[in-house]
ROKOL-687905 format. One record per residue (C-alpha): residue in three letters; x, y, z; chain. Coordinates in nm, 2 decimals. Last residue first. Layout:
// residues N
{nuro->ALA	X->X	Y->Y	Z->Z	volo->A}
...
***
This chain:
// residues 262
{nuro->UNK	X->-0.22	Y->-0.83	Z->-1.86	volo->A}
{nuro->UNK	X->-0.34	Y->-0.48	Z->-1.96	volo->A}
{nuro->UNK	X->-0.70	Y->-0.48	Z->-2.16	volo->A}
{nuro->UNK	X->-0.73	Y->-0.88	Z->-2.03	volo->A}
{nuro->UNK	X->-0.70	Y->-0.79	Z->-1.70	volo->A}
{nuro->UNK	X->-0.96	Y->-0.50	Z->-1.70	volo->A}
{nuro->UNK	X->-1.23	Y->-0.70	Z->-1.82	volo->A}
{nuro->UNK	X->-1.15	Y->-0.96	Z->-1.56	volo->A}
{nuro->UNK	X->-1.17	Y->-0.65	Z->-1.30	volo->A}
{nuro->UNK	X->-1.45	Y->-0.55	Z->-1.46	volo->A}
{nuro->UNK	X->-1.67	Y->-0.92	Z->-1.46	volo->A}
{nuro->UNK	X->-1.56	Y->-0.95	Z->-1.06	volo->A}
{nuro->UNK	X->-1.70	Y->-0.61	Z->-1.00	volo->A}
{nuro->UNK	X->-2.00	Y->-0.72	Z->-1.16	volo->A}
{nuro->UNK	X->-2.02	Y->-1.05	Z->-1.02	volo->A}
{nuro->UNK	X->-2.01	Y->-0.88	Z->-0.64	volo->A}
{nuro->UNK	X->-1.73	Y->-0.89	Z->-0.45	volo->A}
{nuro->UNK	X->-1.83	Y->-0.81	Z->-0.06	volo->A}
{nuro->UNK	X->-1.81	Y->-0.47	Z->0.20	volo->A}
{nuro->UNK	X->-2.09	Y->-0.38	Z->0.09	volo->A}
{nuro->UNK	X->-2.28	Y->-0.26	Z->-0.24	volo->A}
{nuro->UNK	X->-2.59	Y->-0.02	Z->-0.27	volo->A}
{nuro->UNK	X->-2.39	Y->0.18	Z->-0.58	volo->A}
{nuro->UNK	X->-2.07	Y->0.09	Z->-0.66	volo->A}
{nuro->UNK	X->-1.80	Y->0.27	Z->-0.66	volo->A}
{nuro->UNK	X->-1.50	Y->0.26	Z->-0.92	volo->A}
{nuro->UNK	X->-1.18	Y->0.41	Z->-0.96	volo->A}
{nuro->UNK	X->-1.00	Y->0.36	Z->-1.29	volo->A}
{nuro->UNK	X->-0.65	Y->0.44	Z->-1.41	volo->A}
{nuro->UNK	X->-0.45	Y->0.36	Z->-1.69	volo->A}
{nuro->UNK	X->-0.76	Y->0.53	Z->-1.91	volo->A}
{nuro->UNK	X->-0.60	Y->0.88	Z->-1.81	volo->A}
{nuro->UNK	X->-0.32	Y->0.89	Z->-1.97	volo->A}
{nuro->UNK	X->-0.09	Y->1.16	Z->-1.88	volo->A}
{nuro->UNK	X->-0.17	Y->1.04	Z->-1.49	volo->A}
{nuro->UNK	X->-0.15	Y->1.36	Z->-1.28	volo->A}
{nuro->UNK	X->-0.53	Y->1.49	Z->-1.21	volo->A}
{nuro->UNK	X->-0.68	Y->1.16	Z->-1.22	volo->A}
{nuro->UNK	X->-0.39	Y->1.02	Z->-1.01	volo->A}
{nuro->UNK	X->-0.46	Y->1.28	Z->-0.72	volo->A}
{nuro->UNK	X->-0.84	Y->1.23	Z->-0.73	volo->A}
{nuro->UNK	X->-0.79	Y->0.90	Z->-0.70	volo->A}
{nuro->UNK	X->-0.55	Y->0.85	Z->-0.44	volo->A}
{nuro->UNK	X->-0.72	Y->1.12	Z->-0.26	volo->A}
{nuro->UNK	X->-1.09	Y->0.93	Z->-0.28	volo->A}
{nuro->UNK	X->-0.93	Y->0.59	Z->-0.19	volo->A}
{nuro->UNK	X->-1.04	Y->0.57	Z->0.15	volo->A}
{nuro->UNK	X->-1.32	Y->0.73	Z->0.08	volo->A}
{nuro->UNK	X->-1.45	Y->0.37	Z->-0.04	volo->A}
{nuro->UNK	X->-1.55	Y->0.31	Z->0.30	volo->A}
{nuro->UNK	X->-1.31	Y->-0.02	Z->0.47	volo->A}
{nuro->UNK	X->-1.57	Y->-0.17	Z->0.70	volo->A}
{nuro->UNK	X->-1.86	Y->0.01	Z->0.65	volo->A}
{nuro->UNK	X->-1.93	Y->-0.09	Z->0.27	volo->A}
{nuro->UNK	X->-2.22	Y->0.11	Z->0.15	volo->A}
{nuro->UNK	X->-2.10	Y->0.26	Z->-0.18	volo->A}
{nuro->UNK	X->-1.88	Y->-0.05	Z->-0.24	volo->A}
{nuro->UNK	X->-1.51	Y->-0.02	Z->-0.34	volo->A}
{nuro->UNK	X->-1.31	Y->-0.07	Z->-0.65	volo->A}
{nuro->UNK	X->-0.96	Y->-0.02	Z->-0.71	volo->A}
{nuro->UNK	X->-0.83	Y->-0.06	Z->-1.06	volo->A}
{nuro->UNK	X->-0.48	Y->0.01	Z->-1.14	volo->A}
{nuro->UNK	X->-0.26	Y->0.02	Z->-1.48	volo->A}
{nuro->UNK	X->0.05	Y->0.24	Z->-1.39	volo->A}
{nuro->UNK	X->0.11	Y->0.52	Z->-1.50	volo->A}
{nuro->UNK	X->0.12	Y->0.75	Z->-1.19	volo->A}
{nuro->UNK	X->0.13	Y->0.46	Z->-0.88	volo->A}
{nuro->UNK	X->0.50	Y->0.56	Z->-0.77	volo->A}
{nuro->UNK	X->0.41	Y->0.89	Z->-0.71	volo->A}
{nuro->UNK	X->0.18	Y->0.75	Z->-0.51	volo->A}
{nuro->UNK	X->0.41	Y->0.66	Z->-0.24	volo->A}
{nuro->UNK	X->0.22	Y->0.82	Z->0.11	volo->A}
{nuro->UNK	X->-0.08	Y->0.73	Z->-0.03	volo->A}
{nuro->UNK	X->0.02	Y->0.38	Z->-0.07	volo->A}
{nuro->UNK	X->0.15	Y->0.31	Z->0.26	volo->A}
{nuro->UNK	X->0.39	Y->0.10	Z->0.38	volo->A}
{nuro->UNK	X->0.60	Y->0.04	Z->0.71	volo->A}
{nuro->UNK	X->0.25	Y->-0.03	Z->0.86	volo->A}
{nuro->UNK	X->0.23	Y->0.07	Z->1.22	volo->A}
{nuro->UNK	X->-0.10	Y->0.32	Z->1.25	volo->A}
{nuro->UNK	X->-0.14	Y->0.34	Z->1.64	volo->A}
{nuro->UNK	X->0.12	Y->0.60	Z->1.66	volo->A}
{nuro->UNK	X->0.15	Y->0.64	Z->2.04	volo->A}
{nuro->UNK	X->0.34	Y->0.25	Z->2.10	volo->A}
{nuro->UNK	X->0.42	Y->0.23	Z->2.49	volo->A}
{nuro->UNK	X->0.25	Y->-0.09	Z->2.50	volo->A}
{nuro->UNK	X->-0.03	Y->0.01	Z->2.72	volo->A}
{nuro->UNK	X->-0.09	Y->0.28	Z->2.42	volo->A}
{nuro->UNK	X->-0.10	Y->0.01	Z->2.17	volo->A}
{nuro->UNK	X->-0.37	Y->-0.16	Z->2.33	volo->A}
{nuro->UNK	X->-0.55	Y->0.15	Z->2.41	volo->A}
{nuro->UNK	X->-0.52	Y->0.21	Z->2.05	volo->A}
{nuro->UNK	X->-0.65	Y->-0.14	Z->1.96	volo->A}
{nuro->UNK	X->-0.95	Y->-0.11	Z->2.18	volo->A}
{nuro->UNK	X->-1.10	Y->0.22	Z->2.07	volo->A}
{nuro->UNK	X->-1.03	Y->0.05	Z->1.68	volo->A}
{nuro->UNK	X->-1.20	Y->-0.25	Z->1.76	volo->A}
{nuro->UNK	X->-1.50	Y->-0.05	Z->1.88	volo->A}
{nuro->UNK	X->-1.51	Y->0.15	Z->1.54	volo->A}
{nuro->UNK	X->-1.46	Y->-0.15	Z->1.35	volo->A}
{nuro->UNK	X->-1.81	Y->-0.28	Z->1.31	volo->A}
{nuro->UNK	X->-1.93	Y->0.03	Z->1.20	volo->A}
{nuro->UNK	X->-1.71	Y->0.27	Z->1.11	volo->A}
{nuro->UNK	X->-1.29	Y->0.30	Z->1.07	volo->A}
{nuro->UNK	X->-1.20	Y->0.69	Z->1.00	volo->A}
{nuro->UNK	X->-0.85	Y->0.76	Z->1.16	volo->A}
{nuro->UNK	X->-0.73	Y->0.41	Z->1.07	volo->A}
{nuro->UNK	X->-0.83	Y->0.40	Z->0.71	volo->A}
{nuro->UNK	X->-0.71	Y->0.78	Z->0.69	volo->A}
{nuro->UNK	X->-0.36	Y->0.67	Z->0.79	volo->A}
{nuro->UNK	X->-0.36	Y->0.38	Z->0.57	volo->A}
{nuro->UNK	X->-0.47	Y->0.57	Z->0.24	volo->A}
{nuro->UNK	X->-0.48	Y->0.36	Z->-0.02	volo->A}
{nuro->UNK	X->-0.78	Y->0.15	Z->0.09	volo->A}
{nuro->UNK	X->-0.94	Y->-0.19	Z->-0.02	volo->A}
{nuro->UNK	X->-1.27	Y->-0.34	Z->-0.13	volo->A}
{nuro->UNK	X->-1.10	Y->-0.51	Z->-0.45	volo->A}
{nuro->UNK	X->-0.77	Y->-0.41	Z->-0.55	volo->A}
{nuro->UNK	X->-0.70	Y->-0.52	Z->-0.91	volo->A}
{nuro->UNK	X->-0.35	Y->-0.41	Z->-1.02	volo->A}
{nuro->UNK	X->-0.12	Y->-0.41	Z->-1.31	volo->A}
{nuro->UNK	X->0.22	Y->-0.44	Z->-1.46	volo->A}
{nuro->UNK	X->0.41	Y->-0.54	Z->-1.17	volo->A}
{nuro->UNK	X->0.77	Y->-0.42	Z->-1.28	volo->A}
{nuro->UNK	X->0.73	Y->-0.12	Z->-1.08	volo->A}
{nuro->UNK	X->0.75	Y->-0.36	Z->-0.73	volo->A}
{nuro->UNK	X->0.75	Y->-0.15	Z->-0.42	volo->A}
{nuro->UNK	X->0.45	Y->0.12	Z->-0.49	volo->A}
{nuro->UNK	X->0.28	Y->-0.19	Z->-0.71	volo->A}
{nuro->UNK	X->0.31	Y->-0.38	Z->-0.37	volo->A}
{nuro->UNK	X->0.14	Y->-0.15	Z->-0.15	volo->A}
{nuro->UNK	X->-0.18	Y->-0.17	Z->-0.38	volo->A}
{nuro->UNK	X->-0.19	Y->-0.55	Z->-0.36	volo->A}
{nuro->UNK	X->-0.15	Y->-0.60	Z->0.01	volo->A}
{nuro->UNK	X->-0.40	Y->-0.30	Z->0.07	volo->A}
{nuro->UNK	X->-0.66	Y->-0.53	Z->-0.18	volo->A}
{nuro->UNK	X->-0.53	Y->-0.79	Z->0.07	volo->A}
{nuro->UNK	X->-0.66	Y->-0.65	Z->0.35	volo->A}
{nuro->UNK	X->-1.00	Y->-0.60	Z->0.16	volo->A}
{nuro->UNK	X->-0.93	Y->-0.82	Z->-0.15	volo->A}
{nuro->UNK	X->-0.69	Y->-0.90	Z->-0.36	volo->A}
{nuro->UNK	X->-0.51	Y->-0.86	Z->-0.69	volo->A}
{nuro->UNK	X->-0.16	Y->-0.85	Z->-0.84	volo->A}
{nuro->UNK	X->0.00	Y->-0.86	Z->-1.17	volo->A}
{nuro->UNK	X->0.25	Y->-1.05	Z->-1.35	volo->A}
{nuro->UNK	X->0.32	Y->-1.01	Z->-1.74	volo->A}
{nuro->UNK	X->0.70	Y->-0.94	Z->-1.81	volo->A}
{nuro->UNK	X->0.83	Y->-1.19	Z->-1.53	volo->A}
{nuro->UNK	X->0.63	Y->-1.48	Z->-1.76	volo->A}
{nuro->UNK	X->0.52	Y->-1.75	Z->-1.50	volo->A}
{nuro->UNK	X->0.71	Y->-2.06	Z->-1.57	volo->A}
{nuro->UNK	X->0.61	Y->-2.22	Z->-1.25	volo->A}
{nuro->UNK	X->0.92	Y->-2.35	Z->-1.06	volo->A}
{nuro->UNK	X->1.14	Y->-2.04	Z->-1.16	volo->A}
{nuro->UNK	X->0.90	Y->-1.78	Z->-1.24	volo->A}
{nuro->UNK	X->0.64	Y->-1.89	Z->-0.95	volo->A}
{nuro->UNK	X->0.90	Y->-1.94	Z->-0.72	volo->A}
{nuro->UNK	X->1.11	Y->-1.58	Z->-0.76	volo->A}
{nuro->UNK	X->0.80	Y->-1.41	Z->-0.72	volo->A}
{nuro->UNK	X->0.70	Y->-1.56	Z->-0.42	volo->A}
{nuro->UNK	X->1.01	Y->-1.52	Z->-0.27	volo->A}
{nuro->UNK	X->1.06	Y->-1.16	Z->-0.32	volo->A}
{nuro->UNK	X->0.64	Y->-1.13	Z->-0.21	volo->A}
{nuro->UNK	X->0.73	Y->-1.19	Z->0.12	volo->A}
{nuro->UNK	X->0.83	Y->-0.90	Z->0.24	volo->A}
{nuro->UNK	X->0.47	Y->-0.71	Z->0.13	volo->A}
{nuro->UNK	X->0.30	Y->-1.04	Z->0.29	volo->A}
{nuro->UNK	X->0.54	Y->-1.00	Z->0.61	volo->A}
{nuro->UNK	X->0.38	Y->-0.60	Z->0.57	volo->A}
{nuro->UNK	X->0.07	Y->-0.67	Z->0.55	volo->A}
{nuro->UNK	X->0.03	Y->-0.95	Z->0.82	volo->A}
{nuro->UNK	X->0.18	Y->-0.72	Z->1.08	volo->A}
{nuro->UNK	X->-0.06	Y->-0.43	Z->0.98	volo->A}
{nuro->UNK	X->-0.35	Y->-0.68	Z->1.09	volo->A}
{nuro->UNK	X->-0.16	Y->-0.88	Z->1.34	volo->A}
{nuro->UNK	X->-0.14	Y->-0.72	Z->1.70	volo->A}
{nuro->UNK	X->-0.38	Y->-0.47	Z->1.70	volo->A}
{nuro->UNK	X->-0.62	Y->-0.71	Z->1.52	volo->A}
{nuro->UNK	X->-0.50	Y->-0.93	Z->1.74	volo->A}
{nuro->UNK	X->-0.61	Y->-0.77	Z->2.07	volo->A}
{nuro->UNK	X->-0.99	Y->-0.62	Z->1.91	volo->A}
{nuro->UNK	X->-1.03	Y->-1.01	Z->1.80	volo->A}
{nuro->UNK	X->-1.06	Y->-1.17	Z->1.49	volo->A}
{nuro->UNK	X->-0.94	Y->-1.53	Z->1.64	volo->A}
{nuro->UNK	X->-0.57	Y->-1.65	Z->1.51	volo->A}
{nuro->UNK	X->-0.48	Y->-1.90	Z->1.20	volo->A}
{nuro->UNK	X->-0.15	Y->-2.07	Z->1.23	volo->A}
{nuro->UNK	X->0.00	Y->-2.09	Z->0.89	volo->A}
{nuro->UNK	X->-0.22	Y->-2.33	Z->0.76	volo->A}
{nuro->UNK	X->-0.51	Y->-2.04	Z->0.72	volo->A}
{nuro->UNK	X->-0.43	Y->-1.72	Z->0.84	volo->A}
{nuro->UNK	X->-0.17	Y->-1.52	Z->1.08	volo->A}
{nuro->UNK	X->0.05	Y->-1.53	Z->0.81	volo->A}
{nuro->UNK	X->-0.12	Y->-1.51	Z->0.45	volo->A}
{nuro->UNK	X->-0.20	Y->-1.83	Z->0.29	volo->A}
{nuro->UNK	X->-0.13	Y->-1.81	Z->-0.08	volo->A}
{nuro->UNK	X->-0.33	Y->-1.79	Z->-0.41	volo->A}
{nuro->UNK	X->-0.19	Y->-1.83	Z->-0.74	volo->A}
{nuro->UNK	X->-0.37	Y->-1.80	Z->-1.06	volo->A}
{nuro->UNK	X->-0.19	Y->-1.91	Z->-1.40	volo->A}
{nuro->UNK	X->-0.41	Y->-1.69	Z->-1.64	volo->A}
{nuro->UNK	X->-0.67	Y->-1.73	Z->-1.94	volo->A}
{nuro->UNK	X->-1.01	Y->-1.64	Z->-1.89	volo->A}
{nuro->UNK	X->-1.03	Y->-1.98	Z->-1.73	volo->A}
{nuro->UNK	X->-0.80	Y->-1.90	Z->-1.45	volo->A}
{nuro->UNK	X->-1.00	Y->-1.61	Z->-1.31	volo->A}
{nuro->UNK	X->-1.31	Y->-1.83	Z->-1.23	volo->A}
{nuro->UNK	X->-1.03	Y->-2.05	Z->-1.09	volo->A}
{nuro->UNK	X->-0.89	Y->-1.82	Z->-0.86	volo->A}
{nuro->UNK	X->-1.30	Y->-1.69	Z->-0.72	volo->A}
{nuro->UNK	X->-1.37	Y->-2.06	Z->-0.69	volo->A}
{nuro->UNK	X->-1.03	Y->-2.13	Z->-0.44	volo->A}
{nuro->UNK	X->-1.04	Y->-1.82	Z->-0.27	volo->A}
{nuro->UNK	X->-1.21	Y->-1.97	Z->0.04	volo->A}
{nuro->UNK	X->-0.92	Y->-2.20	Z->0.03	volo->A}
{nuro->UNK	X->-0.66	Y->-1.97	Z->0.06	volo->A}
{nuro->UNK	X->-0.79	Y->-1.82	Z->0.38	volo->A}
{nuro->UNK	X->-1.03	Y->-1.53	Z->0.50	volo->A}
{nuro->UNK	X->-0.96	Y->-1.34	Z->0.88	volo->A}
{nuro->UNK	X->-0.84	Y->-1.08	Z->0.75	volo->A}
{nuro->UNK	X->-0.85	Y->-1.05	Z->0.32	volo->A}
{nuro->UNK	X->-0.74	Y->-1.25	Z->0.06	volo->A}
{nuro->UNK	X->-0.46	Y->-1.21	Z->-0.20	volo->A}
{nuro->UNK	X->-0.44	Y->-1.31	Z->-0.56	volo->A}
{nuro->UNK	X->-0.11	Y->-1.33	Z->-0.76	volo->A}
{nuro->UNK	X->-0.16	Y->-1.33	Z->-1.08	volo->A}
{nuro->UNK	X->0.00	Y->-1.47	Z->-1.36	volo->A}
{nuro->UNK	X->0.05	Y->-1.48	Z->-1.77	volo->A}
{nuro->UNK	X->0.20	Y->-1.81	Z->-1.83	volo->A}
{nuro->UNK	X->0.56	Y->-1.85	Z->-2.01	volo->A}
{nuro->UNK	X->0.44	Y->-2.12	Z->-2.10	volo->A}
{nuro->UNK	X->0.14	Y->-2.22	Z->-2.35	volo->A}
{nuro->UNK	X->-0.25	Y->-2.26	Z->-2.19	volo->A}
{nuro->UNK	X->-0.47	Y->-2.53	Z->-2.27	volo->A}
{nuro->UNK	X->-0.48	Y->-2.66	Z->-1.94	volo->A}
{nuro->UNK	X->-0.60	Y->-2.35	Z->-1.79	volo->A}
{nuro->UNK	X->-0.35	Y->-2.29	Z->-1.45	volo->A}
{nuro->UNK	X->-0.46	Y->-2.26	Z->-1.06	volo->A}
{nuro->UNK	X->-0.22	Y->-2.29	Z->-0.81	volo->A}
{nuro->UNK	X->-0.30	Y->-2.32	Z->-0.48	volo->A}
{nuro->UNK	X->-0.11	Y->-2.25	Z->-0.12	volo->A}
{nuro->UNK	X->0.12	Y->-2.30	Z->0.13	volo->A}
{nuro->UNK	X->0.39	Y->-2.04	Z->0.27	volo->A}
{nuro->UNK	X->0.66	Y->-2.21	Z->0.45	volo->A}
{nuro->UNK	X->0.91	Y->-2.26	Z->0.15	volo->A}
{nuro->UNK	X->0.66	Y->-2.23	Z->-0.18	volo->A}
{nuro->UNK	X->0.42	Y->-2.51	Z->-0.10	volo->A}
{nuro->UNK	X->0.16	Y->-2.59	Z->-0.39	volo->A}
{nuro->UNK	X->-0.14	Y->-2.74	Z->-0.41	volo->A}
{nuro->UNK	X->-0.24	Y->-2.73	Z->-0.81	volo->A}
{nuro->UNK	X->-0.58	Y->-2.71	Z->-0.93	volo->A}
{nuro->UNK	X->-0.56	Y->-2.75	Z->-1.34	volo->A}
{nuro->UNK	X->-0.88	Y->-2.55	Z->-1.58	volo->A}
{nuro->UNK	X->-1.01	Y->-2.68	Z->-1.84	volo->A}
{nuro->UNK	X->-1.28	Y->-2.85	Z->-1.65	volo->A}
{nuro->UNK	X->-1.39	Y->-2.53	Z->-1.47	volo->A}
{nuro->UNK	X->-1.40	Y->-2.59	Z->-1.13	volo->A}
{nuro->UNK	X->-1.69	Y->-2.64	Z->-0.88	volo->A}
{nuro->UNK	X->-1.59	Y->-2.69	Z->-0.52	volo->A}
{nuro->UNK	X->-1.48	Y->-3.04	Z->-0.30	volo->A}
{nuro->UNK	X->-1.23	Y->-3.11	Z->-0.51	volo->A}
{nuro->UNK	X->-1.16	Y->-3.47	Z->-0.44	volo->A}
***
């Protein structure tokens, strides 16, 4: 029994793609190949707690799939502390990053997703899943990144709030294991944005979020406003009084935004 509310046109799947479980949502109605996304969630979240949010995007008309990250959910979920925050965050990025090959490969095969119209979307961590993953894949033709950061370094140099002790902690951690750049992602969307001009990308962050501040993005923007030749592909938006949290209307532009490129 689905213990959330769905759209009646709309098909829950559970799928298992190798070792990676997860959902599949798909409108009833709709004709194969399916336009699909891939949605990611962010630390310490789970592909069940994305279940509503997939099928609200579903019923405008797209074969939703959301996954377990490592670290998360089924796949052996761990405590959000300082230690494994150092241990796992950047860790879980790029396995997710690596993984997507076989994702891919599964939801065109097994699913009939259409390889020409596939984008990605997540949020906080897996907004920076998302963003690294246009820089790796150009034949993803667009991107929703809610809550996230294109700039790793800066993320790390700049965390506030709630993060500020965990970040004191990871570094010592890393420090006592020989490691003196604490920032260990082998990606980095900043540091490939050249690879970002024309393509379709949203990123959208709250004014007041604390955990991941929406200057995070402010280079990648400024740096795609001033190269992109057309300048609707891309769109950066903040939102006044909003946290670290999806709100309807940022859910309402990033549908909006789907259906203008997907």
């Amino acid at each position: 029994m689905i213990d959330f509310p769905l759209n009646s046109n709309v098909a829950m799947k559970e799928i298992q793609i190798e070792d990676i479980p997860g959902y599949c949502f798909r409108p009833k109605n709709l004709a194969a190949p399916y336009p699909s996304i891939v949605f990611y969630h962010g630390w310490q979240s789970n592909a069940q707690r994305q279940r509503f949010r997939a099928g609200l995007l579903a019923s405008f008309g797209y074969q939703v799939f959301i996954v377990d990250g490592p670290f998360h959910g089924q796949r052996g979920a761990i405590a959000d502390t300082p230690e494994n925050v150092a241990a796992y965050f950047w860790r879980t990025i790029d396995l997710e990053v690596d993984e997507f090959q076989l994702l891919r490969k599964a939801i065109v095969h097994q699913y009939d997703a259409d390889p020409e119209r596939l984008a990605v979307m997540g949020h906080s961590m897996g907004a920076l899943i998302s963003l690294a993953l246009m820089t790796v894949y150009p034949d993803i033709v667009c991107s929703v990144a809610y809550n996230g950061a294109s700039d790793w370094q800066w993320l790390e140099d700049n965390m506030a709030f709630r993060w500020h002790t965990t970040m004191t902690a990871i570094r010592e951690r890393r420090s006592s294991l020989g490691d003196i750049s604490y920032y260990s992602s082998r990606y980095n969307p900043w540091q490939d944005r050249t690879k970002l001009l024309e393509r379709p990308l949203l990123l959208t962050n709250g004014e007041e979020d604390k955990t991941i501040p929406y200057a995070a993005n402010l280079r990648l923007a400024d740096y795609l406003k001033q190269h992109n030749t057309d300048s609707n592909d891309f769109h950066h938006e903040i939102y006044e009084g909003v946290g670290h949290l999806v709100t309807d209307r940022m859910l309402a532009d990033g549908i909006s935004f789907l259906k203008r490129y997907l």
